[in-house]
C-alpha positions in Angstrom: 0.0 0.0 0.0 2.9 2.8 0.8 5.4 2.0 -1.6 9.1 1.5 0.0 8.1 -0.1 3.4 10.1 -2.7 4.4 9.1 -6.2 5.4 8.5 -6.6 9.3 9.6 -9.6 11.6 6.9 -12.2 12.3 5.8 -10.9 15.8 2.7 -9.6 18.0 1.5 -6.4 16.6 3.5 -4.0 19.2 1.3 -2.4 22.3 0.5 1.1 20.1 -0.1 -0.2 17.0 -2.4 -2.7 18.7 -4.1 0.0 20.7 -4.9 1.8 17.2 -6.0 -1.0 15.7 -8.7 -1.6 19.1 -9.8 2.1 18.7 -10.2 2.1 14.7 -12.3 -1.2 14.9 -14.6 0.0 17.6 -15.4 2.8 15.4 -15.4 0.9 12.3 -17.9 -1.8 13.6 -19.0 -0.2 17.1 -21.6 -3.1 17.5 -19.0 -5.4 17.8 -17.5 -3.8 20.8 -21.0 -3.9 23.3 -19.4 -6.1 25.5 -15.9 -6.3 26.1 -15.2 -10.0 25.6 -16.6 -9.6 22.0 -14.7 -6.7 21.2 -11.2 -8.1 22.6 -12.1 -11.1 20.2 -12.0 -9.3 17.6 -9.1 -7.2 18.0 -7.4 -10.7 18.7 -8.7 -12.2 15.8 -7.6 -9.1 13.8 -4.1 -8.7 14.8 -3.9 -13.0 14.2 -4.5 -12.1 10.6 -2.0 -9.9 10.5 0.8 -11.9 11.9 -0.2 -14.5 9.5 0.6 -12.5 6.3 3.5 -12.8 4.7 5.9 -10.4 5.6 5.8 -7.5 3.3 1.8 -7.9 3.3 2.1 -7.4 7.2 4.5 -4.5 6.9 2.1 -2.4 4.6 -0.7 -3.0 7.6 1.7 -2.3 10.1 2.8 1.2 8.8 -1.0 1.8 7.7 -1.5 1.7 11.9 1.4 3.9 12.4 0.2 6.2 10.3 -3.4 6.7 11.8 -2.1 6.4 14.7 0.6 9.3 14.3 0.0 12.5 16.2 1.0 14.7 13.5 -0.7 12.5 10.5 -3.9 13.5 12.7 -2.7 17.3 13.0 -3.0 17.7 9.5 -6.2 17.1 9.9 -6.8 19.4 12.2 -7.7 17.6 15.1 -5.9 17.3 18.5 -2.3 16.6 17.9 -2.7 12.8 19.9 -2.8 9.2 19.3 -5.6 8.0 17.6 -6.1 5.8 20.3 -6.6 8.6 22.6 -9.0 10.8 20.9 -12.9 10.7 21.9 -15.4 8.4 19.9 -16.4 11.6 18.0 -13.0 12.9 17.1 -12.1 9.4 16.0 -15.0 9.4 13.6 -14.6 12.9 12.4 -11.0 11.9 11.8 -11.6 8.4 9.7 -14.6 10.6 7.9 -12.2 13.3 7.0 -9.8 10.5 5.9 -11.7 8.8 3.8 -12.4 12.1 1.9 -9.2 13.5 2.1 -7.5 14.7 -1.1 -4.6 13.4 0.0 -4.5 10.0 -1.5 -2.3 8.1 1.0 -4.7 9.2 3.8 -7.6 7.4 1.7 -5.4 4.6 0.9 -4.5 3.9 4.9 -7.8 4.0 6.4 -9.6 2.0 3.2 -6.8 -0.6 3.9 -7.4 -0.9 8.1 -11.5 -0.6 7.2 -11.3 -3.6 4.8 -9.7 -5.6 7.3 -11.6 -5.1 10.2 -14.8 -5.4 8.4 -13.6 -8.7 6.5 -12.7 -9.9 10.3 -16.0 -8.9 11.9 -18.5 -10.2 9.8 -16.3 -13.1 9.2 -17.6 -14.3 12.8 -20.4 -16.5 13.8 -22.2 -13.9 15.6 -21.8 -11.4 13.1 -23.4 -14.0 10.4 -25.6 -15.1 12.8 -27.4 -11.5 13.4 -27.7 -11.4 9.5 -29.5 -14.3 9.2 -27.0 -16.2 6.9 -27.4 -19.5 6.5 -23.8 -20.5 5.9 -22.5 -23.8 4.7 -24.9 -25.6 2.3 -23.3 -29.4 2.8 -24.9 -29.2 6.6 -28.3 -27.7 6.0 -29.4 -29.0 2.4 -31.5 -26.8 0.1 -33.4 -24.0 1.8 -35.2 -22.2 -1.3 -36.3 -23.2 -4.7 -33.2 -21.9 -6.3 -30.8 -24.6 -4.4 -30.2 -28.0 -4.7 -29.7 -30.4 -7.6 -30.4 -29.2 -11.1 -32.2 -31.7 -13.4 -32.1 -29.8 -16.2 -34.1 -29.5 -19.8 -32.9 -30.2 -23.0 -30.9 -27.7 -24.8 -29.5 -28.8 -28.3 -30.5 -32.3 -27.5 -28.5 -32.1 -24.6 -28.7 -31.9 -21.0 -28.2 -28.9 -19.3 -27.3 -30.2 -16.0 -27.5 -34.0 -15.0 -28.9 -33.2 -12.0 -26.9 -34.1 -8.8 -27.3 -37.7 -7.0 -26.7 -36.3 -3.4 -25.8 -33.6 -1.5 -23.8 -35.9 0.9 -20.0 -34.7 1.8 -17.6 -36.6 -0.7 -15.5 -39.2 0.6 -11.8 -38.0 0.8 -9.9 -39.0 -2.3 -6.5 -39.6 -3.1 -4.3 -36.9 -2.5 -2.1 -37.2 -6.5 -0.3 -33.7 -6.5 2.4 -34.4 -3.9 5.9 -34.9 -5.4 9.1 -35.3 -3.6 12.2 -33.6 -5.4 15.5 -34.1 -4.6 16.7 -31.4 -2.9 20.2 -29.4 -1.8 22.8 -29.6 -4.6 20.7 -32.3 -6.6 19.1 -31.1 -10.5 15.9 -32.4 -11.8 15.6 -32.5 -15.6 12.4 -32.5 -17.5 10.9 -31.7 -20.9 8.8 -28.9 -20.2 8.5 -27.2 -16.8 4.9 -25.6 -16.2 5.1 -22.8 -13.8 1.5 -22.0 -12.5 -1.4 -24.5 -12.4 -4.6 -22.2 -13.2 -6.1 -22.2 -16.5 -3.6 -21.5 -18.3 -0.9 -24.0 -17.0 -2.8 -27.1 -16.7 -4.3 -26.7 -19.9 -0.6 -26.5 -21.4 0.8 -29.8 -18.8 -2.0 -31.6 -20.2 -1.8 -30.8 -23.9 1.9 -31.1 -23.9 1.9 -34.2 -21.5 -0.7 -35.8 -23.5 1.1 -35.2 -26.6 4.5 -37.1 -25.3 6.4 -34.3 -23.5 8.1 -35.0 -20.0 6.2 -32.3 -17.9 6.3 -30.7 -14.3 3.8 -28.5 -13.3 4.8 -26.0 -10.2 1.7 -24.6 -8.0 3.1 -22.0 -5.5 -0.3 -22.5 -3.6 -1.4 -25.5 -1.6 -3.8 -28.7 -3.0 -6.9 -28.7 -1.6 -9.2 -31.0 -2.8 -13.4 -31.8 -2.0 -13.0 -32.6 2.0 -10.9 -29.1 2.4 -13.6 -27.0 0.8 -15.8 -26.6 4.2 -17.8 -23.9 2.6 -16.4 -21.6 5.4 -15.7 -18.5 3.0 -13.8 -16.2 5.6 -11.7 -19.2 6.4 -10.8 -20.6 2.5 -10.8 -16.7 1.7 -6.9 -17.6 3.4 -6.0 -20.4 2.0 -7.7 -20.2 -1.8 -6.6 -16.4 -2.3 -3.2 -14.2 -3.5 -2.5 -12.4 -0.5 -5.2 -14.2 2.3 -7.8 -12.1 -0.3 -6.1 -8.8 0.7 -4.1 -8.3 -2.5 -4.5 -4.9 -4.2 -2.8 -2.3 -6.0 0.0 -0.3 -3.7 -2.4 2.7 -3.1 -5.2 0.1 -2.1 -7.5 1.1 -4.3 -8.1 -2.0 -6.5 -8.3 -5.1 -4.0 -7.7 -7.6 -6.6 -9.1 -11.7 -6.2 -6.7 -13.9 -7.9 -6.6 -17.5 -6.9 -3.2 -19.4 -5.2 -4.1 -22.7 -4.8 -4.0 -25.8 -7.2 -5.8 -24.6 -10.5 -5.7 -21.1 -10.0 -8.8 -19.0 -11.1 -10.7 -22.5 -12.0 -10.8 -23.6 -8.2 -12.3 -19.9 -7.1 -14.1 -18.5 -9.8 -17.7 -18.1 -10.8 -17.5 -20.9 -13.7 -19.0 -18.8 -16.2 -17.9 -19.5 -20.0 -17.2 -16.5 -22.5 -15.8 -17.1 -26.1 -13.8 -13.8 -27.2 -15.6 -11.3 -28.9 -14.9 -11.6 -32.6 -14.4 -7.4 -32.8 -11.8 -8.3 -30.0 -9.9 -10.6 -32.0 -10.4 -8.7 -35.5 -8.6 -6.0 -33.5 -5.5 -8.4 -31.8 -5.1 -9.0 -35.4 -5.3 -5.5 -36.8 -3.0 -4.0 -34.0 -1.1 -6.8 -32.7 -0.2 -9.1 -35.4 -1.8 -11.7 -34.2 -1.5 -14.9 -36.1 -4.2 -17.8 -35.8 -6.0 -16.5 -33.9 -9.3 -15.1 -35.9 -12.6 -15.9 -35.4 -12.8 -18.6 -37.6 -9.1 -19.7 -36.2 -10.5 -19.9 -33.0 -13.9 -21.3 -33.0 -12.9 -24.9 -33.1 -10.5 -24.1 -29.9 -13.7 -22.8 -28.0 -15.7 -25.5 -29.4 -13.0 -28.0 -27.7 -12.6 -26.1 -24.2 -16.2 -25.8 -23.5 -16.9 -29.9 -24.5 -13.8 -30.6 -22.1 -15.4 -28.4 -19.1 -19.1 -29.3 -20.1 -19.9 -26.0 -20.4 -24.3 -25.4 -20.4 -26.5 -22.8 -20.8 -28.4 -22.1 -17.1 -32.4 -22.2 -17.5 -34.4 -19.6 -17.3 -36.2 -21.1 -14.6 -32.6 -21.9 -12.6 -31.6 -18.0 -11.6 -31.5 -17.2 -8.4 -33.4 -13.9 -7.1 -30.0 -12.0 -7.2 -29.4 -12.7 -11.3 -33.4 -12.2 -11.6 -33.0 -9.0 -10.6 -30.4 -8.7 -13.9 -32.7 -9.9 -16.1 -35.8 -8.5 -15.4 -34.5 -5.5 -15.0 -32.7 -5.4 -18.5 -35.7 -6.9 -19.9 -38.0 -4.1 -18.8 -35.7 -1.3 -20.0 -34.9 -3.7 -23.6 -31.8 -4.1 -23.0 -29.7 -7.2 -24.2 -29.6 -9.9 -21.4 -28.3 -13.5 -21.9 -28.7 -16.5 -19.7 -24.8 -17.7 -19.2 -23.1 -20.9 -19.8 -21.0 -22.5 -16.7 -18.6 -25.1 -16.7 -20.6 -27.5 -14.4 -21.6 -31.0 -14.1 -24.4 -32.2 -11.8 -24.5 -28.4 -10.4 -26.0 -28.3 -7.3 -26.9 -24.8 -6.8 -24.3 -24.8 -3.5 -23.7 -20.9 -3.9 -19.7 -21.5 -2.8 -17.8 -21.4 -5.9 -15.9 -19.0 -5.0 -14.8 -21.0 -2.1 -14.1 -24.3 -3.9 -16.6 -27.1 -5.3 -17.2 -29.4 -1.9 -18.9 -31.8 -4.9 -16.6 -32.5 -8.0 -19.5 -30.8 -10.3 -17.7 -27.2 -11.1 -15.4 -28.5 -14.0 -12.2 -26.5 -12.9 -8.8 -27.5 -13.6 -8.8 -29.9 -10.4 -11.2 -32.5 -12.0 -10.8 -31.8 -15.6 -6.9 -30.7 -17.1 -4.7 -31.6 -14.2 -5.9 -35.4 -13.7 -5.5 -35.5 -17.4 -2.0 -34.1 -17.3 -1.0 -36.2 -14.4 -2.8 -39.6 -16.2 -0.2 -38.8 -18.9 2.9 -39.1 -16.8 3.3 -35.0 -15.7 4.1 -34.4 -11.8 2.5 -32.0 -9.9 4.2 -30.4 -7.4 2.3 -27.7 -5.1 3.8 -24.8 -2.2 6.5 -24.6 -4.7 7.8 -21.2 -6.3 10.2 -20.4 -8.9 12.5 -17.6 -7.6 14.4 -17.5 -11.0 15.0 -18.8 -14.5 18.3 -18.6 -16.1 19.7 -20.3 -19.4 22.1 -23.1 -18.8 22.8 -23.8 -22.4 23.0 -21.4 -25.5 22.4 -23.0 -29.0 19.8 -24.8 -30.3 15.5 -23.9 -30.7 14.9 -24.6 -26.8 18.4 -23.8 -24.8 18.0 -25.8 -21.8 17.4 -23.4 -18.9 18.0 -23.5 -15.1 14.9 -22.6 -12.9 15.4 -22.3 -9.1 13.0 -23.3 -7.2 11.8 -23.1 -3.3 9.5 -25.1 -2.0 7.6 -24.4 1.6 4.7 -26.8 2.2 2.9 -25.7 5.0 4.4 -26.2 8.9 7.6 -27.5 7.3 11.2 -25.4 6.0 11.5 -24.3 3.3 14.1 -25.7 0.4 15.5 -25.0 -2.3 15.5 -27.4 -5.0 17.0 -26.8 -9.3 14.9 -28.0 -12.7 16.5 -27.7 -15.7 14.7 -27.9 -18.8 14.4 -27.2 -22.4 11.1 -25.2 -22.3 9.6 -23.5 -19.2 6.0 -21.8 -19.5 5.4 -19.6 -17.2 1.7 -19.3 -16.2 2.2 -17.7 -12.7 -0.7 -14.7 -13.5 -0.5 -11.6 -14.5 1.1 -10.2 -11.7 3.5 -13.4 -11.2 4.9 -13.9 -14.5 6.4 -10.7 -15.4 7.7 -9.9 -11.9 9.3 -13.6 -12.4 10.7 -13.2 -15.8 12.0 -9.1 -14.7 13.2 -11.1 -11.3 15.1 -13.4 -14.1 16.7 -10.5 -16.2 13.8 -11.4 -19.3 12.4 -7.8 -18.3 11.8 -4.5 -20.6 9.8 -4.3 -23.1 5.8 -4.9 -22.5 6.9 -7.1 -19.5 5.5 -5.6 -16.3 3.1 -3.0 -18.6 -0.3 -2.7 -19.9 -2.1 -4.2 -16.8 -6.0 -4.8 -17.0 -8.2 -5.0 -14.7 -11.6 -5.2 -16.3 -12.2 -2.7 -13.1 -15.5 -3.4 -11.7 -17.8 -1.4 -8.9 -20.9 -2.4 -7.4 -24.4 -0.9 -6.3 -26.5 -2.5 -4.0 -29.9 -2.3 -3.9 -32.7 -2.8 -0.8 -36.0 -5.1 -2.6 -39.2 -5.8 -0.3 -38.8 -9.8 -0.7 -35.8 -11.8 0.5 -32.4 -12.3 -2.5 -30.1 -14.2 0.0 -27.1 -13.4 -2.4 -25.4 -15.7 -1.2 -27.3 -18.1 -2.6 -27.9 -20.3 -5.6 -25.7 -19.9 -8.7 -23.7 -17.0 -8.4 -23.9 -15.7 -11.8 -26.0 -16.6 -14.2 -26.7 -14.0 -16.6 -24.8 -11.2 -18.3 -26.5 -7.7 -19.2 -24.0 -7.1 -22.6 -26.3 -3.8 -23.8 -23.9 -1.6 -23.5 -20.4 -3.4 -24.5 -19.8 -1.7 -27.9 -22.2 0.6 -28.4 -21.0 3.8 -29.1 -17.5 2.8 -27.4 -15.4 1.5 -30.1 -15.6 -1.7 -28.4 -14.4 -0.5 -24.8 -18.2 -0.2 -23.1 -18.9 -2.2 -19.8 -21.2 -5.4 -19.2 -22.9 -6.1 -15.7 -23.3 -9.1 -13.7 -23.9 -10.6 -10.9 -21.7 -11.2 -7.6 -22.3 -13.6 -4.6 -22.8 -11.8 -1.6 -20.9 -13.8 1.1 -21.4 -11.5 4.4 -17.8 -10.4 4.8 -17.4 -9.7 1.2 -20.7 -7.7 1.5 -19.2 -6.0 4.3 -15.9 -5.0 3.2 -17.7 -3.6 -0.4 -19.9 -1.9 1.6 -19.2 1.9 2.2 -18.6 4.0 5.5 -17.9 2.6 9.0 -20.4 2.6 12.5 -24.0 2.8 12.5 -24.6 3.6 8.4 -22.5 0.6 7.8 -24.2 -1.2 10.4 -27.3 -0.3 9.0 -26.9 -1.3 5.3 -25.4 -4.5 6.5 -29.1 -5.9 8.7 -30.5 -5.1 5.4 -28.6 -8.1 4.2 -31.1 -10.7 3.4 -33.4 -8.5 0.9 -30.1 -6.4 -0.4 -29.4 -7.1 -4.2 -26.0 -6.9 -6.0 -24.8 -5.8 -9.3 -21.4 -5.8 -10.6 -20.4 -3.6 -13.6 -16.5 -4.3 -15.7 -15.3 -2.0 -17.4 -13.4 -3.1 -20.6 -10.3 -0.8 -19.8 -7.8 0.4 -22.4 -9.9 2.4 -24.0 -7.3 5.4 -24.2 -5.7 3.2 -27.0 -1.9 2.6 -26.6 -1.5 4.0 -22.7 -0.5 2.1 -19.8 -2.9 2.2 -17.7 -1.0 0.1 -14.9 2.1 -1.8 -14.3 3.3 -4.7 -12.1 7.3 -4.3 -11.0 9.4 -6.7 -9.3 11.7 -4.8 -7.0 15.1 -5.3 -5.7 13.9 -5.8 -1.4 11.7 -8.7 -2.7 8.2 -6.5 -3.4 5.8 -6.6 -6.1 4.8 -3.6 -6.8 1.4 -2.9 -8.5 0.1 0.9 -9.8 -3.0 0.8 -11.5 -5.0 4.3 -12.0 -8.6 4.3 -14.6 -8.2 6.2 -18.2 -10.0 9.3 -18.7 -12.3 7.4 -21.2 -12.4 4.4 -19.2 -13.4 6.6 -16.2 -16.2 7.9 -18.4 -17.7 4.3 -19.1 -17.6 3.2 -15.0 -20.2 6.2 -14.5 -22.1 5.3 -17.3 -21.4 0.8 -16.2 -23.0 2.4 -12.6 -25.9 4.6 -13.9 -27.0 1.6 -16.0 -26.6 -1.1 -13.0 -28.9 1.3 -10.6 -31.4 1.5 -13.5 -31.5 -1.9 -13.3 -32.0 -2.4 -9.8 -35.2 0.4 -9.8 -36.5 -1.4 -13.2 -36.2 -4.6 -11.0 -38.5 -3.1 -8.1 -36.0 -1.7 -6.1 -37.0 0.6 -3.0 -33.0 2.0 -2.8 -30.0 1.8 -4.6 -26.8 3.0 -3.8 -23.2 3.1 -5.0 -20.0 2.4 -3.6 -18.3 6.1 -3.6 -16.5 7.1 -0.4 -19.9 9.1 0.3 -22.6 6.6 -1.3 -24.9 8.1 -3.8 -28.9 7.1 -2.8 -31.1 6.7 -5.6 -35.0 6.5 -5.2 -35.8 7.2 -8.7 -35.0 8.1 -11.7 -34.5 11.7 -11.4 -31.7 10.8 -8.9 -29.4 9.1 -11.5 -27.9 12.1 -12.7 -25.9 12.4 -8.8 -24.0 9.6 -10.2 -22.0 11.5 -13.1 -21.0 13.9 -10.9 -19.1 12.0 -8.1 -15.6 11.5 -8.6 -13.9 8.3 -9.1 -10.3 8.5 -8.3 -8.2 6.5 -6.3 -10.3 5.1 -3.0 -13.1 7.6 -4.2 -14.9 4.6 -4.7 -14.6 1.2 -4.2 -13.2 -0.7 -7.3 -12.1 -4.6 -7.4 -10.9 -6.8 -10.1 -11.3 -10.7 -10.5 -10.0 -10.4 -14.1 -6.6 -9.5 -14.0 -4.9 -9.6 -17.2 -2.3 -8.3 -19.8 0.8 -7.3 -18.6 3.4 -9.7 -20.9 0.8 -9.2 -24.1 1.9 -11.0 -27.0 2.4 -8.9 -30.4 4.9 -8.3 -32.8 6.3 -5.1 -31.2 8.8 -5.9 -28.7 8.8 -2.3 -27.2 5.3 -2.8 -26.0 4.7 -6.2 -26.4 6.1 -9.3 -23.8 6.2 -12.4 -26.0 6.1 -12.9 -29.5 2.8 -13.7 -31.7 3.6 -17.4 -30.8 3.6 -16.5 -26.8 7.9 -17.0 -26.6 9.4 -14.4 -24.7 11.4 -11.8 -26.9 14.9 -12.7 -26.3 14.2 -15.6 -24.3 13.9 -18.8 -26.6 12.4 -21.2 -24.9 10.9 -19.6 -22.9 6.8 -19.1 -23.4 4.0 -17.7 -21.8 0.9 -19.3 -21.3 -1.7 -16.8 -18.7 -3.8 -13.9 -18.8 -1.0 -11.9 -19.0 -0.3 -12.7 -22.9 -4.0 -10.9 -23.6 -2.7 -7.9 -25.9 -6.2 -5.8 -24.8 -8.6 -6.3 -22.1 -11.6 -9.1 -23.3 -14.6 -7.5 -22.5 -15.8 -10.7 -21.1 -14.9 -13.1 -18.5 -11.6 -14.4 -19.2 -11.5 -18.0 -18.4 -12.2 -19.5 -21.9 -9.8 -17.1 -23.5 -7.2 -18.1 -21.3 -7.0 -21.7 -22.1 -7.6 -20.8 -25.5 -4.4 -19.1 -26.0 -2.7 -21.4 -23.5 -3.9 -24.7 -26.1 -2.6 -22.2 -29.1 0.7 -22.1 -27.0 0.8 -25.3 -26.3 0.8 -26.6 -29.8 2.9 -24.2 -31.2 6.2 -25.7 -28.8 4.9 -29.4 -29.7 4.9 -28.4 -33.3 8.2 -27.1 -33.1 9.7 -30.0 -32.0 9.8 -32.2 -29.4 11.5 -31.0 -25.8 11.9 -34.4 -24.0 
């Protein structure tokens, strides 16, 4: 969050700091503090999350404290030059009001972070969830409403759309196949191709490449959970599933950005839902990129192969659950476009935890589809592992063979460092891991690092008089795609639907104390809408980058275009019409001071508030670009062919190689370009 902080030890949170954190939670969630067992709990629980973070994580948190806490950080402000701490409940909420305003961005950036985590803590608690009514984990209470539970289906194209599941039963434990032992201290590992990531990009390459004869291992620098770990206990999985424990975001704190870190990636987390590329998009990789085979036409026998392999199916109409009804009834009364989506599932329950894991085997991610496959064809898995560098060994030939250190840290055990050597290494580590792993390795410059997307996104919430237990049911469903490419040249917005777990809720959620507090009891009628921007709009510019730097950091700066600015007004304006279309009695956005929208007439508020950094609350599942592949190696990371510039041998195979942001989810893309990849080494010839 404050760039240059260095990493702290892995201790208690020191007496002040601990002190600030105690008074900045009991104004942040007041409620929680009406007896003091409950509010000491908290703090506990708080400053356990802390400790847990890996160390430069914990020292952005630490130095956030210090800062609120500083006497003369709260002079500026005007108030009594004293510890936070020590201030009265009202100066403290003046104070973390006038923050949260401030034009002072690093004020806005400190108090956003500290409010994120306590709220995430808070409602994260049994009695927190309890008060809302949330019904929490769906493997111990069974279906509660007619949107749960097993999905027979109806025929669509003289298929099923769901199979329907057999029982709702907790799976018995299976196998654990994704622990490998490597030799470790001075000892070398060879292989063919060395996989670096295990999300949908990697294991769609290890199993292509293992399937087609290669000698493949595939590095995961998260854990591998597997059905009996996924306990449908969100706040706790949020931890173990998530870049960061969940808390990653840009260095100002601005963007919080969801990227999974666990054995396949974005497939084990995300919301399942299956979007081919637009064909405009790809007309204009081609036009501006130099794209090569990848056209419509190029592509449509790739999709047609990725959605058989993940059983993607259209959802009924009949299937939604009350959040996505309010997307489509809403769009539908104002005639706007509105299409049910398709999800990788099979024998979909309706469980509502996706996000957390599939408890079932039915979401088709990576973990029951690519991986097994890769592993059945002789590729080893090998998970808490991360590549620290990549050197070549050898010089000469198509694939140079190439050194790749590696440490490995399972969890409760020391860490060790272990050496692969291989002919071709794919790096599929995201698009904030792979370029700061390839500038980490001297394979830097160029696009590597730039042109970061985030298909930014923004909420508003809306209060109905019947029950939408977000929650609940598939998560999304439908997509409102009106206003994509009208008028936009291509870079419009699109508007889903979210899940609305309650300390997800809470943490999007605007302002602290009794409004907050207020908002949040409204939980079990409140209605969600997510609008992405496609960003990039401002053709050519940077909008964000992602640096590796020398004290071990990853450094991430992201700010919103002019023009792309423009369109998140216009994504939120549309999302609130929605929501009153829907029968909404109140709407309101997630600005630093939330706009309130009872009618129509109230819309206009929107355009006017501003949307800077912390101004309002932006997030980003979809996060992409930053080692695009193109023919310009000034701007571009990898060649048309997804080889690093420079690098031979080494390829690229993650949402990082996307040369623009989609405009869509970008799942199916992703292993798209990772199969292209793929079959470009094997055609080349074979690496072992």
């Amino acid at each position: 969050m404050v760039p240059g902080t260095s990493p702290s030890k892995a201790e208690p949170l020191s007496d002040i700091r601990r002190a600030t954190l105690a008074a900045a939670a009991g104004r942040i969630v007041p409620h929680a503090f009406a007896t003091p067992e409950r509010g000491a709990a908290l703090v506990t629980a708080i400053a356990g999350v802390i400790s847990r973070l890996p160390p430069l994580k914990r020292g952005d948190l630490e130095t956030a404290l210090d800062l609120l806490g500083s006497r003369w950080a709260i002079l500026a402000t005007g108030i009594h030059p004293v510890p936070f701490a020590i201030l009265g409940a009202a100066e403290q909420d003046r104070l973390l009001d006038r923050w949260i305003r401030s034009r002072v961005a690093v004020m806005r950036s400190v108090v956003q972070a500290i409010r994120r985590l306590v709220l995430l803590a808070e409602y994260a608690t049994p009695q927190a969830m309890e008060e809302l009514g949330y019904h929490g984990a769906y493997f111990s209470r069974g279906p509660q409403f007619e949107w749960e539970g097993p999905l027979a289906g109806t025929p669509t194209d003289n298929e099923p759309v769901f199979r329907g599941a057999r029982s709702t039963a907790v799976p018995s434990p299976r196998p654990n196949p994704w622990k490998t032992d490597l030799p470790s201290g001075d000892s070398v590992l060879k292989t063919g191709v060395l996989v670096i990531g295990s999300g949908a990009g990697g294991a769609v390459a290890a199993a292509r490449l293992a399937e087609s004869g290669h000698q493949v291992i595939v590095l995961e620098e998260g854990g591998a959970l597997d059905a009996e770990n996924f306990t449908e206990n969100e706040p706790l999985l949020r931890g173990r599933l998530y870049a960061e424990s969940g808390l990653r975001a840009t260095d100002d704190a601005s963007v919080s950005m969801l990227q999974g870190a666990t054995l396949g990636g974005g497939t084990t987390v995300n919301w399942m839902i299956m979007l081919r590329t637009p064909d405009w998009v790809l007309e204009e990789w081609s036009a501006r990129h130099g794209t090569e085979g990848m056209t419509p036409r190029d592509l449509a026998p790739v999709f047609d192969r990725i959605e058989r392999e993940v059983h993607a199916r259209t959802v009924p109409d009949d299937a939604h659950s009350p959040n996505n009804r309010t997307l489509i009834d809403g769009a539908r009364k104002l005639g706007w476009s509105v299409q049910p989506a398709r999800i990788n599932a099979s024998d979909c329950i309706r469980s509502g935890f996706c996000g957390s894991g599939c408890r079932y085997g039915a979401k088709q991610s990576a973990l029951v589809t690519f991986l097994p496959r890769a592993v059945a064809a002789g590729a080893r898995i090998v998970t808490s592992a991360r590549a620290t560098r990549i050197e070549i060994a050898e010089r000469g030939g198509a694939f140079p063979v190439k050194r790749v250190t590696v440490v490995i840290s399972p969890r409760g055990e020391a860490p060790r460092t272990v050496t692969i050597e291989a002919p071709v290494v794919v790096v599929a580590a995201g698009a904030v891991g792979t370029p700061a792993l390839l500038q980490a390795s001297g394979f830097g410059g160029g696009g590597v690092g730039r042109f970061l997307r985030l298909h930014p996104t923004s909420m508003v919430l809306a209060t109905h008089d019947h029950e939408i237990w977000g929650a609940t049911g598939i998560p999304l469903s439908a997509v409102c795609d009106e206003h994509l490419r009208h008028d936009t040249n291509g870079y419009g917005f699109w508007i889903e639907c979210p899940p609305a777990y309650p300390s997800i809720a809470a943490a999007a959620v605007q302002g602290f104390g009794a409004g907050h507090r207020e908002t949040m009891l409204r939980y079990r009628s409140c209605a969600s809408l997510i609008t992405l921007v496609r960003d990039g709009a401002d053709l050519g510019v940077s909008n964000g980058d992602v640096t590796a730097l020398r004290n071990g950091r990853t450094r991430i700066r992201y700010r919103l275009g002019a023009a792309d600015a423009r369109h998140l007004k216009a994504a939120i304006t549309a999302a609130a019409r929605i929501q009153l279309a829907s029968g909404a009695r109140e709407v309101q956005t997630l600005h630093a001071k939330p706009v309130i929208i009872r009618s129509e007439a109230d819309l206009s508020l929107i355009d006017g508030r501003p949307v800077g950094p912390n101004e309002i609350a932006l997030f980003s599942a979809h996060v992409n670009g930053t080692c695009r592949l193109g023919i310009d190696e000034s701007v571009s990371g990898t060649d048309p062919h997804g080889e690093r510039f420079g690098a031979p041998g080494v390829f690229v195979a993650d949402g990082s190689l996307l040369p623009t942001a989609l405009g869509v989810n970008p799942q199916e893309t992703i292993m798209a370009l990772s199969t292209l990849v793929a079959e470009r080494i094997a055609a080349r010839r074979h690496p072992g």
